[in-house]
Backbone as XML, in Angstrom:
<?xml version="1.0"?>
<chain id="A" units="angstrom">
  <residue number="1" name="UNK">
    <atom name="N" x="63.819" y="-37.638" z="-17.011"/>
    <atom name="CA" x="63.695" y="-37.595" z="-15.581"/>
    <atom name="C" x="63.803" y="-36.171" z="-15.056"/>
  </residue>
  <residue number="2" name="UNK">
    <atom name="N" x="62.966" y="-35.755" z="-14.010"/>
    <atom name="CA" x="63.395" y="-34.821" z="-13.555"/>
    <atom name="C" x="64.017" y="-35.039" z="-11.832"/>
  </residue>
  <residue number="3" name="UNK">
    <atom name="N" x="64.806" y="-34.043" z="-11.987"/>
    <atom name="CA" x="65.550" y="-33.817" z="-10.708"/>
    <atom name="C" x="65.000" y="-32.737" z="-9.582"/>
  </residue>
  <residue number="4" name="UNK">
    <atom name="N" x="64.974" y="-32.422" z="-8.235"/>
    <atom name="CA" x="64.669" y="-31.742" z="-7.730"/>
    <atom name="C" x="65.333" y="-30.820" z="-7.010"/>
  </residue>
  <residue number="5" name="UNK">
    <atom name="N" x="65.510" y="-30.234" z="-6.273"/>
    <atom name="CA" x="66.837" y="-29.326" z="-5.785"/>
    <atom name="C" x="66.829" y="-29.263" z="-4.318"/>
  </residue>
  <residue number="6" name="UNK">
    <atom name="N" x="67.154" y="-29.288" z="-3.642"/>
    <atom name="CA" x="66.945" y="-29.251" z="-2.184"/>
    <atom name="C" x="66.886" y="-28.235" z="-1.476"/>
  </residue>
  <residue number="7" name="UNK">
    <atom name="N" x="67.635" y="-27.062" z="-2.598"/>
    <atom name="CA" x="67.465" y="-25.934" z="-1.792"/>
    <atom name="C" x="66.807" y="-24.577" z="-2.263"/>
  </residue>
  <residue number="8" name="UNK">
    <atom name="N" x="66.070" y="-24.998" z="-3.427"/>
    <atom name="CA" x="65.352" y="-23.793" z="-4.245"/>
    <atom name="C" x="63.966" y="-23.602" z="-3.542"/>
  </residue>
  <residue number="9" name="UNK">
    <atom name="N" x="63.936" y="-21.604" z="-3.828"/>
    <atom name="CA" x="63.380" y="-21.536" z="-2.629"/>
    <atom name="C" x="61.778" y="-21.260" z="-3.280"/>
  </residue>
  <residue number="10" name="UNK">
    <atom name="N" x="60.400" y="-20.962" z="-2.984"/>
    <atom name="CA" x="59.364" y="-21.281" z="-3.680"/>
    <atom name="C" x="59.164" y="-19.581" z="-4.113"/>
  </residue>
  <residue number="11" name="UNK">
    <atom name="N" x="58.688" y="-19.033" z="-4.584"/>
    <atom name="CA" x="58.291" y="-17.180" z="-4.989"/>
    <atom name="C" x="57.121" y="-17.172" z="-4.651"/>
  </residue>
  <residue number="12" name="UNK">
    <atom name="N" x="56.973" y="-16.045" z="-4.044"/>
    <atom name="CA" x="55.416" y="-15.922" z="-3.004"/>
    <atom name="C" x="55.567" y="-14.797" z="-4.017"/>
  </residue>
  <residue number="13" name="UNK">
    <atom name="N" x="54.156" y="-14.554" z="-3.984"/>
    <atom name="CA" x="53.797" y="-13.271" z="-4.668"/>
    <atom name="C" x="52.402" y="-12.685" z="-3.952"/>
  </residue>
  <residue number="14" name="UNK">
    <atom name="N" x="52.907" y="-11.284" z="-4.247"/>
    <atom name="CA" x="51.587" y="-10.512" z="-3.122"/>
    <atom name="C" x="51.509" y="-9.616" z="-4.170"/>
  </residue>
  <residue number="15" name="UNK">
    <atom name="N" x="50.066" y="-9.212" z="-3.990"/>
    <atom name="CA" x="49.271" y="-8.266" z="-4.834"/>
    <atom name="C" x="49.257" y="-7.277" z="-3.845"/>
  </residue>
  <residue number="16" name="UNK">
    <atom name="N" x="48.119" y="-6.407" z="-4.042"/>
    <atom name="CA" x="47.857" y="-4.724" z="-3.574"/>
    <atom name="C" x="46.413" y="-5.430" z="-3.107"/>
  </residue>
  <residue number="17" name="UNK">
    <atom name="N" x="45.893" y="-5.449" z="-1.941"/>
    <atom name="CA" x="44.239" y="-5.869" z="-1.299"/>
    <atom name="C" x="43.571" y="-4.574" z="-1.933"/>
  </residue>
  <residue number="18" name="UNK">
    <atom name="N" x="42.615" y="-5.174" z="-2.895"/>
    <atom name="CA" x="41.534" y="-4.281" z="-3.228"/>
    <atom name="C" x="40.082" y="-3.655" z="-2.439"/>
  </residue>
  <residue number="19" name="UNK">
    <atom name="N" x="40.212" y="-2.911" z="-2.128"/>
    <atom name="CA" x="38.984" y="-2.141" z="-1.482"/>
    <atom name="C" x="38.258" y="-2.210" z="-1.772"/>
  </residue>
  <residue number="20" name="UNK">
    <atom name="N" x="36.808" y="-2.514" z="-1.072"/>
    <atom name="CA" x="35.293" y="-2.156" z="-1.549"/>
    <atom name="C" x="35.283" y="-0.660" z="-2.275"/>
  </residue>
  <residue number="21" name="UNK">
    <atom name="N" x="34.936" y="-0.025" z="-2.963"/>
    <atom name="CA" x="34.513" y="1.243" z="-3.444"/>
    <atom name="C" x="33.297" y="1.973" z="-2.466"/>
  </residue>
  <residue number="22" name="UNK">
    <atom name="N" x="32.144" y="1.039" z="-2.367"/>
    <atom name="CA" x="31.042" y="1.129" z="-1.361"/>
    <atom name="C" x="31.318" y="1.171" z="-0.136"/>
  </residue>
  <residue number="23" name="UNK">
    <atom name="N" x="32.598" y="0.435" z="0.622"/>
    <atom name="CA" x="32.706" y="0.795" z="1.501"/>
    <atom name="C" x="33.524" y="1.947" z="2.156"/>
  </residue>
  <residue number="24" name="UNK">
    <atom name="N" x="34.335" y="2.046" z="1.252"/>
    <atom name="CA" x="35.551" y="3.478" z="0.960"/>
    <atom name="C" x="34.456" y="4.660" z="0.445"/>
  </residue>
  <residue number="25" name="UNK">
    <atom name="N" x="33.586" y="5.079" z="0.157"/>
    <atom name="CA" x="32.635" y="6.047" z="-0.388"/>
    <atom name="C" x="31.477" y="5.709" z="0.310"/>
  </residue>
  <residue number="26" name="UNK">
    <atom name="N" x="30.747" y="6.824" z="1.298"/>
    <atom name="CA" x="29.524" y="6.010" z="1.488"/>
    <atom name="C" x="27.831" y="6.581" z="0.904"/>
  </residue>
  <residue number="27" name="UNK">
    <atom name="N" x="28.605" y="7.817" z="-0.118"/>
    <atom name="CA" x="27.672" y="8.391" z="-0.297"/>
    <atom name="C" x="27.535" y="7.534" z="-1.380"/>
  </residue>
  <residue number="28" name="UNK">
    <atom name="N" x="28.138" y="6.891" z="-2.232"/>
    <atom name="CA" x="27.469" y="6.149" z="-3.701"/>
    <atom name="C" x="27.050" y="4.920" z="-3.249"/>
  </residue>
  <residue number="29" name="UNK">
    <atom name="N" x="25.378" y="4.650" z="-3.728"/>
    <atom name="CA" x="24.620" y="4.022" z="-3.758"/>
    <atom name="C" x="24.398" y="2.841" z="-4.632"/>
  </residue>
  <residue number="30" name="UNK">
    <atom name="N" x="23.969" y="1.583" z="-4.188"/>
    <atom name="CA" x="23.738" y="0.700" z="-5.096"/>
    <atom name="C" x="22.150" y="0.700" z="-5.669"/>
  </residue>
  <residue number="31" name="UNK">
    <atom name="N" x="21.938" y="0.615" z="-7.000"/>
    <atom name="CA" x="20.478" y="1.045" z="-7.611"/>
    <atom name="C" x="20.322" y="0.560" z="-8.653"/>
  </residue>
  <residue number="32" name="UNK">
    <atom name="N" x="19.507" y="-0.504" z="-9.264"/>
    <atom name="CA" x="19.261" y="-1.090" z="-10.042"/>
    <atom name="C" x="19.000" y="-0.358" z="-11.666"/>
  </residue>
  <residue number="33" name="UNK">
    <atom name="N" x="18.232" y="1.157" z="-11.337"/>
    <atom name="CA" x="18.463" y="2.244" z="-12.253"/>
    <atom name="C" x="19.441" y="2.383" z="-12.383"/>
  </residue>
  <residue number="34" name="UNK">
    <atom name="N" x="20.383" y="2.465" z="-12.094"/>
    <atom name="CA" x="21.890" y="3.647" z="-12.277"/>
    <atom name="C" x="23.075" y="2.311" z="-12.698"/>
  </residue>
  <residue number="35" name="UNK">
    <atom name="N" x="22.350" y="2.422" z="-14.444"/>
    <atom name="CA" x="23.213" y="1.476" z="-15.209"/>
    <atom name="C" x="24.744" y="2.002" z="-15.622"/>
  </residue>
  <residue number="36" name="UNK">
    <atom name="N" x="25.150" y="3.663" z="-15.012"/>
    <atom name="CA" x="26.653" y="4.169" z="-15.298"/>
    <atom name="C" x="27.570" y="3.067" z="-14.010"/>
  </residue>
  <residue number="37" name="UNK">
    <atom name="N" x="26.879" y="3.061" z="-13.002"/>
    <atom name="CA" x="27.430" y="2.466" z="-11.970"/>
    <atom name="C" x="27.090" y="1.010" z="-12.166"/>
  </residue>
  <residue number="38" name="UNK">
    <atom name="N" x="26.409" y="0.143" z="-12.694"/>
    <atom name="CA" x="26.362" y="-1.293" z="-12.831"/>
    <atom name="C" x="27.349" y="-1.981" z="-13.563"/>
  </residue>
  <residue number="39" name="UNK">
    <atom name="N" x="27.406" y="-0.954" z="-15.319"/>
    <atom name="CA" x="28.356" y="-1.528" z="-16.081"/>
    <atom name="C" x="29.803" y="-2.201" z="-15.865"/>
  </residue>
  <residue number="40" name="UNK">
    <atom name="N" x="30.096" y="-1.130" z="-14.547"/>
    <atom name="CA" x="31.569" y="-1.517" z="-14.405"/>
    <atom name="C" x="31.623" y="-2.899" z="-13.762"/>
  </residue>
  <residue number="41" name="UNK">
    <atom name="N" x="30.446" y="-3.592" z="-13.293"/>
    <atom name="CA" x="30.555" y="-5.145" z="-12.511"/>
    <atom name="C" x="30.331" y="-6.280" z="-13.530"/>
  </residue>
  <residue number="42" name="UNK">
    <atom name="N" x="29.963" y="-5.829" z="-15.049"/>
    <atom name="CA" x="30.047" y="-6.720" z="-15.576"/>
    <atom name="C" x="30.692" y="-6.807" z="-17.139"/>
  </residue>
  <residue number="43" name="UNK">
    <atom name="N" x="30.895" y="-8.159" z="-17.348"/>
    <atom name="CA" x="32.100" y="-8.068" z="-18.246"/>
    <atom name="C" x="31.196" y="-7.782" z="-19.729"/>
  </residue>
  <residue number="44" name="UNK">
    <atom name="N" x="31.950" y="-7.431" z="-20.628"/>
    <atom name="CA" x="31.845" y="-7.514" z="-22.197"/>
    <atom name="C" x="31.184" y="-8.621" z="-22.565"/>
  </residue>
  <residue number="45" name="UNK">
    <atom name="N" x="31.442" y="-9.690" z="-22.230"/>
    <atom name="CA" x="29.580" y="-10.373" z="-23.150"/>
    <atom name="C" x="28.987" y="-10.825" z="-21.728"/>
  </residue>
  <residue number="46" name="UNK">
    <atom name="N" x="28.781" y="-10.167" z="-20.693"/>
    <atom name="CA" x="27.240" y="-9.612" z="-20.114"/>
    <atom name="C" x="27.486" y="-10.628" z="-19.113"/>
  </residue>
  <residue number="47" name="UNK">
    <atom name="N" x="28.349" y="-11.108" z="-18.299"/>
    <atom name="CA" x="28.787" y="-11.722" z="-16.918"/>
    <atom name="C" x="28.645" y="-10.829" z="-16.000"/>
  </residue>
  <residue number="48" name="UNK">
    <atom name="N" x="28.532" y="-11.360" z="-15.090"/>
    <atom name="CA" x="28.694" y="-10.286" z="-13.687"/>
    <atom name="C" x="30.259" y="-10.520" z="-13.416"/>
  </residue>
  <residue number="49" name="UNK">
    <atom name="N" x="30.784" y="-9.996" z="-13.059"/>
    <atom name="CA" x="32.559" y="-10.017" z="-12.407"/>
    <atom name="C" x="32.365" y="-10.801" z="-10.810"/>
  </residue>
  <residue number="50" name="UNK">
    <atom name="N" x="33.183" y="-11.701" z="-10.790"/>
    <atom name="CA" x="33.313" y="-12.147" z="-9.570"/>
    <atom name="C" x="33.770" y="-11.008" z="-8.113"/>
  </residue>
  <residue number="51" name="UNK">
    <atom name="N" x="33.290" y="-11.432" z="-6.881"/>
    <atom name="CA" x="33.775" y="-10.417" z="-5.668"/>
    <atom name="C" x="35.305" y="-10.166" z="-6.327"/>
  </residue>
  <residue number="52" name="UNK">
    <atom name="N" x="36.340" y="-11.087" z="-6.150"/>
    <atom name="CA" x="37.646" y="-11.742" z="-6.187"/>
    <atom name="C" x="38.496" y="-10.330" z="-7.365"/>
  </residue>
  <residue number="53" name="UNK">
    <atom name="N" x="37.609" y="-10.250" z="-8.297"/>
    <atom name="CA" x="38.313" y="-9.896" z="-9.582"/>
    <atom name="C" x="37.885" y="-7.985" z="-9.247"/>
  </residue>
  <residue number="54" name="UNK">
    <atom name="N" x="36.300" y="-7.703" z="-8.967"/>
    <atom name="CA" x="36.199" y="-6.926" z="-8.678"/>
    <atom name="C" x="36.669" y="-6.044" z="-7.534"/>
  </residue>
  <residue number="55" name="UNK">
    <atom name="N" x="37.126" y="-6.504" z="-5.801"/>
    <atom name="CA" x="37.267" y="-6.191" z="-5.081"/>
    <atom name="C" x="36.238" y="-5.426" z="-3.898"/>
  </residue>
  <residue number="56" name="UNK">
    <atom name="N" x="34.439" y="-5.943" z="-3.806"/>
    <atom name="CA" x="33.913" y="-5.999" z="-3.663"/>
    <atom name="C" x="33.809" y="-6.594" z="-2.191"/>
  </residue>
  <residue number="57" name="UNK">
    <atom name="N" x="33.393" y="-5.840" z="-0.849"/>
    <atom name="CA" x="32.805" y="-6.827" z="0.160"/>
    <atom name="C" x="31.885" y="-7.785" z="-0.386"/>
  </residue>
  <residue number="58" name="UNK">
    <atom name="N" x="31.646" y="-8.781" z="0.525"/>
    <atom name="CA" x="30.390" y="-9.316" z="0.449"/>
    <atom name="C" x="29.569" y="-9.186" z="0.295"/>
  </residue>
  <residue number="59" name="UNK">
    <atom name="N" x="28.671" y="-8.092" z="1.144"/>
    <atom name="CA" x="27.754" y="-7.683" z="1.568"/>
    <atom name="C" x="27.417" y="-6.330" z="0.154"/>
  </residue>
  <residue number="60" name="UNK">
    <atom name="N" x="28.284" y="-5.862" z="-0.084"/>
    <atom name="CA" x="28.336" y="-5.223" z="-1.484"/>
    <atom name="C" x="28.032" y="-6.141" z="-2.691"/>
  </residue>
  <residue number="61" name="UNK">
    <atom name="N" x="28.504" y="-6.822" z="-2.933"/>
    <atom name="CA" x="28.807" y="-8.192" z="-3.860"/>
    <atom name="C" x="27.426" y="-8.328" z="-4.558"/>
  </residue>
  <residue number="62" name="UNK">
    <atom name="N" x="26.548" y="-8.921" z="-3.070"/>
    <atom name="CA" x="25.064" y="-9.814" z="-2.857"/>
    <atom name="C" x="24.085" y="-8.620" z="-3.274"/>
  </residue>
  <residue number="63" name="UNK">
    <atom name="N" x="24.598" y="-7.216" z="-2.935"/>
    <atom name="CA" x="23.787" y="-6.120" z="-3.419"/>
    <atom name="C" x="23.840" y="-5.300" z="-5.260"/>
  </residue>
  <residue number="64" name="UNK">
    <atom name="N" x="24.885" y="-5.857" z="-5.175"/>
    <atom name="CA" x="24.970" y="-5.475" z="-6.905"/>
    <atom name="C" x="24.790" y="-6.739" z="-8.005"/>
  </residue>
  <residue number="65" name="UNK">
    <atom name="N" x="24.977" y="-7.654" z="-7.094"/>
    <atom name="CA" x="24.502" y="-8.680" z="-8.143"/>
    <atom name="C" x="22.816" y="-8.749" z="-8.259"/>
  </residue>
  <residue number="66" name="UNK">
    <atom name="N" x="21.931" y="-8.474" z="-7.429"/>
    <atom name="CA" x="20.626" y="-8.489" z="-6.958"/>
    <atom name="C" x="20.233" y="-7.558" z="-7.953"/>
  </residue>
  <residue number="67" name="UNK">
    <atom name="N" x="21.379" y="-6.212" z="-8.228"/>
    <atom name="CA" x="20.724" y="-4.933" z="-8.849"/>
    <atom name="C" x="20.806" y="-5.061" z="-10.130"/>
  </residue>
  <residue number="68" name="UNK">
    <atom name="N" x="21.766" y="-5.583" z="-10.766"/>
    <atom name="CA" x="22.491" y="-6.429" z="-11.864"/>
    <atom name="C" x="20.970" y="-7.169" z="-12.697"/>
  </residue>
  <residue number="69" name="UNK">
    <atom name="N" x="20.673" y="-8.407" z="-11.782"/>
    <atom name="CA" x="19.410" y="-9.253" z="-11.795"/>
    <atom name="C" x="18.346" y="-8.574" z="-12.112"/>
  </residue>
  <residue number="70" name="UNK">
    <atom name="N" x="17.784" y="-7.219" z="-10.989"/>
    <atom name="CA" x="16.867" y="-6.443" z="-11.752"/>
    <atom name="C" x="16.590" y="-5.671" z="-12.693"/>
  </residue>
  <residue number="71" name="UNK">
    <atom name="N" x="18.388" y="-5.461" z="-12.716"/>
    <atom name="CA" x="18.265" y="-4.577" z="-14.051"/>
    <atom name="C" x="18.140" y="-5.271" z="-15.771"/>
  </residue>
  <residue number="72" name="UNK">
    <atom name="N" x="18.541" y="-6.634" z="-15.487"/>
    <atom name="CA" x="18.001" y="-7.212" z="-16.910"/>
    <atom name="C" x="16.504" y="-7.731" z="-16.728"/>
  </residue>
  <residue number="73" name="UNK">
    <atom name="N" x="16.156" y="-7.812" z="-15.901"/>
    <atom name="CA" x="14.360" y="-7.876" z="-15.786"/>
    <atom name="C" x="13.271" y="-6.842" z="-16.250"/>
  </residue>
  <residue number="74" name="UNK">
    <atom name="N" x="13.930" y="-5.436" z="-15.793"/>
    <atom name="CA" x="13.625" y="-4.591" z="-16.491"/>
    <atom name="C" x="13.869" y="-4.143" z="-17.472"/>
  </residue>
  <residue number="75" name="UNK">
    <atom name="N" x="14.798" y="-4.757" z="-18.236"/>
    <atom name="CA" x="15.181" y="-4.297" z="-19.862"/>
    <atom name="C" x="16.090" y="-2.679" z="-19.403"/>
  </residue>
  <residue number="76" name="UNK">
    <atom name="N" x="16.622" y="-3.038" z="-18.272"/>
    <atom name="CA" x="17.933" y="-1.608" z="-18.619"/>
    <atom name="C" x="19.120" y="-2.368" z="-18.915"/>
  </residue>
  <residue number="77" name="UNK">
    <atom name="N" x="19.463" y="-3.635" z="-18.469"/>
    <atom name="CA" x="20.797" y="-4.250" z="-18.782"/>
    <atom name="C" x="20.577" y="-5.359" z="-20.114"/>
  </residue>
  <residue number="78" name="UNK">
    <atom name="N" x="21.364" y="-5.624" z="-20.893"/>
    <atom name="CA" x="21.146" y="-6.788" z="-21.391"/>
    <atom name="C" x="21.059" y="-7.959" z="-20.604"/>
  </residue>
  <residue number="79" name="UNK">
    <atom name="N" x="21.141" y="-9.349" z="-20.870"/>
    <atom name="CA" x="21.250" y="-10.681" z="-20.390"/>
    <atom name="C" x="22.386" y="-10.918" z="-20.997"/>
  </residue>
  <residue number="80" name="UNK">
    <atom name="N" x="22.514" y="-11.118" z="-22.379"/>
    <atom name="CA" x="24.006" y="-11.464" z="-22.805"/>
    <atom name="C" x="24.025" y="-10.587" z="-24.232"/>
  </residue>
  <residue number="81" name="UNK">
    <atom name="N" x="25.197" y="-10.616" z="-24.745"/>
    <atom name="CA" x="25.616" y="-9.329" z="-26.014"/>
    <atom name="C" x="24.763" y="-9.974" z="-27.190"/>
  </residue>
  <residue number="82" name="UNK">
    <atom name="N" x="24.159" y="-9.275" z="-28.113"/>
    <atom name="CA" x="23.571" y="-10.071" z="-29.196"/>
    <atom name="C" x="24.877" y="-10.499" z="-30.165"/>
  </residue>
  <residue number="83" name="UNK">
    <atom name="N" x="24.653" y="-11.156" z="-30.570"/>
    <atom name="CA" x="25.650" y="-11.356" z="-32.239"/>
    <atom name="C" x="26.309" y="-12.469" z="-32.309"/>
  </residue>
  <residue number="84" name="UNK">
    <atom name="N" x="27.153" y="-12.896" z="-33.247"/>
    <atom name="CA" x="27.392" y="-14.266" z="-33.323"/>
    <atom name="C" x="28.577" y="-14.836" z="-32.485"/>
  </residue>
</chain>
């Protein structure tokens, strides 16, 4: 059985709010070429990173995932890692 306590209290926990980068910088550009700046949105076997994890506006988000998209169309990004 478990018992409950009446007076234990719950632990909130707060993080640090992550900043857009794009919107904190406005000279760096989003560009479907400029695979130094894409890599960092997606993971090791070839996901895009969620807004959430990345810290990404929205409106940033919808623009690097788009660039992301073209860039494996054009054969600068992979689609997913080869190997077993």
């Amino acid at each position: 059985m478990v018992t409950k306590r009446k007076n234990q209290k719950k632990k909130t926990f707060y993080s640090k709010r992550k900043i857009c980068r794009f919107c904190a910088n406005k000279e760096q550009t989003i560009s479907y070429k400029d695979y130094s700046t894409l890599r960092h949105f997606v993971s090791e076997r070839g996901k895009i990173i969620p807004r959430r994890i990345s810290g990404n506006c929205a409106k940033h988000q919808r623009e690097i995932t788009r660039a992301i998209k073209r860039a494996r169309v054009m054969a600068i990004m992979p689609f997913t890692v080869s190997g077993a």
